[in-house]
C-alpha positions, 0 to 999 in steps of 0.5 A, a space after each residue: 634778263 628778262 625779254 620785254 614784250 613789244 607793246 603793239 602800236 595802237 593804229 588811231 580810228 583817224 588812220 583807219 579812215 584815212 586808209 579807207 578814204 585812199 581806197 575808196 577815192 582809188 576805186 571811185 577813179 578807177 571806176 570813173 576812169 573806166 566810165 569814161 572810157 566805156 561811156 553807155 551815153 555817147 552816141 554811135 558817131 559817124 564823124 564824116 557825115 557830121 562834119 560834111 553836114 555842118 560845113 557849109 557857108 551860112 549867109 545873110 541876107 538884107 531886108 531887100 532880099 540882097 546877099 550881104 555876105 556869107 559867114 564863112 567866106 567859102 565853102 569847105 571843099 573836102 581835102 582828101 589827105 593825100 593832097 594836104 602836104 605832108 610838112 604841113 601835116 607833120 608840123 600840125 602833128 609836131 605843135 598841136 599833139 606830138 604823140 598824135 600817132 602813139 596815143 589812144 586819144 587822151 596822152 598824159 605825157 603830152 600834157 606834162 610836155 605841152 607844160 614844159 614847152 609852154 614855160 621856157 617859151 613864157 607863151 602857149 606854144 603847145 596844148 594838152 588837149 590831143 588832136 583827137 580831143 580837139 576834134 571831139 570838142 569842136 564837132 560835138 561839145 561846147 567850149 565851156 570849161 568844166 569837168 563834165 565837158 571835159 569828161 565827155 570830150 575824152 569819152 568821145 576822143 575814144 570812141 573816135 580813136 575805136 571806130 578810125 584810123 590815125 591818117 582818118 582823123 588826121 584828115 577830119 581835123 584838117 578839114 574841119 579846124 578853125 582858122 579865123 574870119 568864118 574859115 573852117 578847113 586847110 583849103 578854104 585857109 589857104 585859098 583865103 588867106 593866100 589866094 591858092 590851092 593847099 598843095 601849093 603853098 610854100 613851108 613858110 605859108 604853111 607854118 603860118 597856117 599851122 600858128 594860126 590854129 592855136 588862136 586863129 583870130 589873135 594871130 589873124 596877119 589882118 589884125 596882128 600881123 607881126 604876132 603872126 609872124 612871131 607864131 610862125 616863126 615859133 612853129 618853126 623852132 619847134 619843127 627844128 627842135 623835133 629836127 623836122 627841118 635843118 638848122 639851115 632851112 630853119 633860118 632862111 624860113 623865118 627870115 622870110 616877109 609874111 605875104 598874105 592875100 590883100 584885104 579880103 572884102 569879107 573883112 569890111 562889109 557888115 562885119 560888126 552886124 554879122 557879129 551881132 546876129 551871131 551872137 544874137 543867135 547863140 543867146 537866144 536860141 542856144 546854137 553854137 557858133 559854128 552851126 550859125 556860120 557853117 550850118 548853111 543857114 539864110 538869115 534874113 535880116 533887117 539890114 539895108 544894104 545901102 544905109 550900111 554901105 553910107 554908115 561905113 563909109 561915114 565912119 571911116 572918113 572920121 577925122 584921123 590922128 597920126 595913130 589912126 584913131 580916133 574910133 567911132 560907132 553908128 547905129 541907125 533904126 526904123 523907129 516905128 519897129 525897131 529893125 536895125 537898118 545899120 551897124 558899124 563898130 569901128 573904122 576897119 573891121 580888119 583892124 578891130 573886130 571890138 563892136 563898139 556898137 553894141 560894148 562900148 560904155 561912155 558918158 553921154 553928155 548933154 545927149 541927156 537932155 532931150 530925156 530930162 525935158 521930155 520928163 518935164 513935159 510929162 509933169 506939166 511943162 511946155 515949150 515956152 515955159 519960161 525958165 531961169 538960167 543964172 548961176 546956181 549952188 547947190 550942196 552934194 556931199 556937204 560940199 557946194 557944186 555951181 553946174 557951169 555952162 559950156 560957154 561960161 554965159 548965163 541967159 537969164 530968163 528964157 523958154 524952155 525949147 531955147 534952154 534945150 536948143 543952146 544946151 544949157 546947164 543950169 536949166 538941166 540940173 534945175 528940172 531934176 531938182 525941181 521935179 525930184 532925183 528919184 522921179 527923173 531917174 525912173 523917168 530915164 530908167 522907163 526910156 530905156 537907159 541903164 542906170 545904176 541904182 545902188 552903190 557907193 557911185 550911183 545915177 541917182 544924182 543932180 549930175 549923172 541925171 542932168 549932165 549924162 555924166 552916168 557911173 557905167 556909161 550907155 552903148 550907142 544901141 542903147 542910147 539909139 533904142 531910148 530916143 525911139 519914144 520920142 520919134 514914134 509918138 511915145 512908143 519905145 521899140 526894142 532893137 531887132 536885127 532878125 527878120 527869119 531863119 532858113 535852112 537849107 531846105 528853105 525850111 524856117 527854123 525861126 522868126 524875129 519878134 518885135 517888142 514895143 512898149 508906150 513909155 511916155 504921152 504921144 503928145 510928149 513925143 511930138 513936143 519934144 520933137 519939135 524942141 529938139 528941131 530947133 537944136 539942128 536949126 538955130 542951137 548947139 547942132 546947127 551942123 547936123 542939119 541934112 536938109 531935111 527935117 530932123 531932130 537931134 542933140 549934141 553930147 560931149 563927156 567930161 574931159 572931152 573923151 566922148 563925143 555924140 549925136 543923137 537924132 532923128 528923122 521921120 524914117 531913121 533914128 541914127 546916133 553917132 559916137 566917136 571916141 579913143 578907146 583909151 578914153 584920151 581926150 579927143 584932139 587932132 593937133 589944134 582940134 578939139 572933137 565934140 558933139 559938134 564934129 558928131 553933128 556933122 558927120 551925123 548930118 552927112 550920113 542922114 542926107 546921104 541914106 536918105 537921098 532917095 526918099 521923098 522928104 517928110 515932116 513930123 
């Protein structure tokens, strides 16, 4: 029988290049890989220097010279490792690098098992990035999540696990980690949140600290005090899953109460501001956070400490529901510069750290008007022009809209200072149509609001122009910058927070700037003025009065889920907003809040930050 040759299998050109393409991306990892691990690029490091030279409280000053506060409350004492306990040392290793001592500063199986730990408890327990990666990350790189970041954050891990000792690493992380509200370090924590030295804090305050590391301002015992509790606790069963602790100590640990220091007064004064000018900082100047607050930088600010302290307490006296709410923001600017004179952003910085100041996006109302009349007079209008409010129909989308007045009545002919005075609808939504939807809108946009433009839901339209009712909303900064024009003979200025900043050599490192631009005739400033006067005296925010004179306009959103006051003096432009942050419609039992219960906390607060300075007129 004949024997049959086998024919050789035809390997296709699609093969040969898989098989090349396998080759070549192995060589191209294992040249990377040894890249990274031997990258010419990064620095000699002497972590010790580095960490002992950012570490130091950064403060910030008012316009008066006053020290407002530091933005880390204490400054970081070194804490030689001896004297850090060594249950807190060892459930930091347990929970944030288990293998801390085994690895070489990068550990794939801690990875594989923070994943694991991670799904059966459906939370972050534990991380994949090593204690030494960590410290890498914090001391020299920004936390930016992309490839080369991470690429010279295992780089730089290496180079420190090369050059120190596991317990010296050990040591730097521990005095430099993060623990929430400007705290860096296990001493400054514990005195901070505890009111004692490291060494003599009990396990359960340990493992506190331990939890917080993970998401220090999440799990902060100010804001979420059961979340911190539920961390601690998860500390705790993972110490007794490694078996660090009894199943015993494990039980009477987590049964204990979480007791922490009362009320720091770091949590209250001009937190919102100190948020601001930190992230002011950062975008203008690209400095890291942790160089702003632990630099040992003096940041002279605009800020007066005792407006602060009168808009602070203003917000907080607010009317309160039995959940605690509703919120509220206040900002108060010199109108002549710009320089913000106050900030609050909440009721209780400790509670809500959410600048509603500067974030939070609402319907303005009839705080609109002021800006729509102020176009009116550009175009040729005055005060006693006389103008027609009766009901009216007009066509949006093919259907008819008949704008109502908020109090159903209708005035006839009246002049136009009265129109604004009483808040009337129908006058509102007349001028935009008479003087044009696109000129109004380039008018208000020119003031300083941001509209929206384009899309399916624009500004560009008789309501949102008329009625404030805006697709996108406007911050109360953003509303209190746009009626600077108007308190300052037509010259709209810019928000400013920063006067300089020092280092501690004294040594200027940067300067504010002031940015100003005349948006509409002086004369138009100084008519609108006195129309919106007569609102405080004899229209819709007769309560805002402060006995002083002053000008201003209520605002109230559709539903009532806003409520506003905008105004001014010859010293202070100042708006006030209150709100829930679930847009709920604002009530109190029988009580309805509006921009009526705006105007007077708004006249409260103008009469009591301004109760040392001689009256003025326009």
């Amino acid at each position: 029988m004949p024997i049959r040759k086998r024919r050789k299998r035809r390997i296709s050109p699609y093969h040969h290049l898989l098989r090349w393409l396998v080759v070549f991306l192995f060589i191209l990892g294992l040249a990377g890989a040894i890249f990274v691990l031997n990258n010419p690029f990064i620095k000699e490091l002497d972590v010790r220097s580095l960490l002992q030279a950012n570490l130091r409280a950064s403060t910030v000053i008012d316009r008066h010279g006053e020290e407002l506060l530091t933005l880390s409350p204490s400054r970081v004492i070194w804490t030689p490792l001896e004297k850090i306990p060594f249950f807190l040392r060892r459930a930091v290793v347990a929970v944030e690098d288990r293998r801390f001592y085994e690895h070489r500063g990068v550990d794939f199986i801690g990875i594989l098992r923070a994943v694991y730990y991670n799904l059966r408890s459906r939370q972050r327990v534990q991380g994949g990035s090593t204690i030494t990666q960590q410290l890498a990350k914090n001391l020299l790189l920004s936390n930016e999540k992309t490839i080369s970041r991470k690429l010279l954050e295992v780089g730089y891990a290496v180079e420190i696990e090369r050059k120190y000792s596991k317990d010296e690493i050990l040591e730097f992380y521990l005095n430099d980690i993060y623990f929430g509200h400007g705290v860096y370090g296990v001493e400054s924590a514990a005195r901070f949140y505890f009111a004692k030295h490291i060494w003599e804090l009990t396990m359960e305050e340990q493992a506190v600290l331990v939890g917080l590391i993970r998401g220090p301002e999440f799990y902060s015992p100010y804001r979420r005090p059961e979340k911190t509790l539920e961390r601690r606790n998860l500390v705790l069963e993972v110490l007794l899953t490694q078996r660090y602790i009894s199943e015993r100590e494990y039980e009477q640990l987590s049964a204990k109460p979480l007791i922490v220091q009362e009320d720091p007064t770091y949590l209250s004064r001009s937190g919102y501001f100190a948020d601001y000018i930190e992230e002011w900082l950062a975008q203008q100047y690209a400095w890291s956070y942790r160089y702003i607050r632990s630099g040992g930088l003096r940041i002279y600010t605009t800020l007066d400490a005792y407006t602060q302290r009168i808009a602070e307490e203003t917000i907080s006296s607010l009317p309160r529901n039995e959940k605690g709410g509703p919120e509220g923001a206040l900002v108060a600017l010199n109108p002549k510069s710009g320089e913000i004179l106050a900030m609050v952003g909440g009721r209780n910085y400790r509670f809500s750290k959410y600048n509603r100041a500067v974030r939070v996006r609402r319907q303005i109302g009839s705080a609109i008007k002021p800006l729509v009349f102020a176009a009116a007079i550009e175009a040729g209008f005055t005060p006693e022009t006389k103008v027609i409010d009766e009901p009216v129909t007009y066509l949006v989308n093919g259907k008819p809209w008949s704008p109502q007045n908020f109090d159903n009545k209708y005035r006839g002919i009246i002049p136009l200072r009265d129109a604004l005075a009483w808040s009337v609808n129908t006058v509102a939504v007349r001028l935009v149509d008479e003087l044009g939807v696109k000129q109004i809108f380039s008018f208000i946009q020119r003031m300083g609001l941001p509209l929206v433009e384009k899309g399916a839901r624009n500004d560009q339209a008789l309501a949102p122009l008329a009625l404030g009712g805006l697709t996108e909303g406007v911050t109360p900064i953003e509303l209190c910058s746009s009626f600077t024009a108007l308190a300052n003979q037509g010259i709209r200025s810019l928000p400013v927070g920063v006067i300089r900043v020092e280092d501690d050599q004294g040594r200027v490192l940067r300067r504010g700037s002031f940015r100003q631009e005349q948006v509409i005739r002086a004369e138009t400033a100084w008519a609108v003025t006195d129309m919106m006067q007569g609102v405080i005296t004899y229209g819709t925010g007769r309560s805002a009065d402060p006995g002083r004179p002053a000008a201003g306009k209520t605002g109230t959103s559709n539903e009532n889920t806003d409520a506003w006051f905008v105004g001014f003096t010859p010293e202070l432009v100042v708006v006030l907003w209150i709100g829930n942050d679930d847009r709920s419609p604002l009530r109190i039992g029988e009580r309805i809040i509006g921009g009526g219960t705006a105007a007077e906390y708004w006249g409260s607060f103008v009469r009591r930050a301004l109760v040392r300075n001689t009256v003025k007129d326009f």
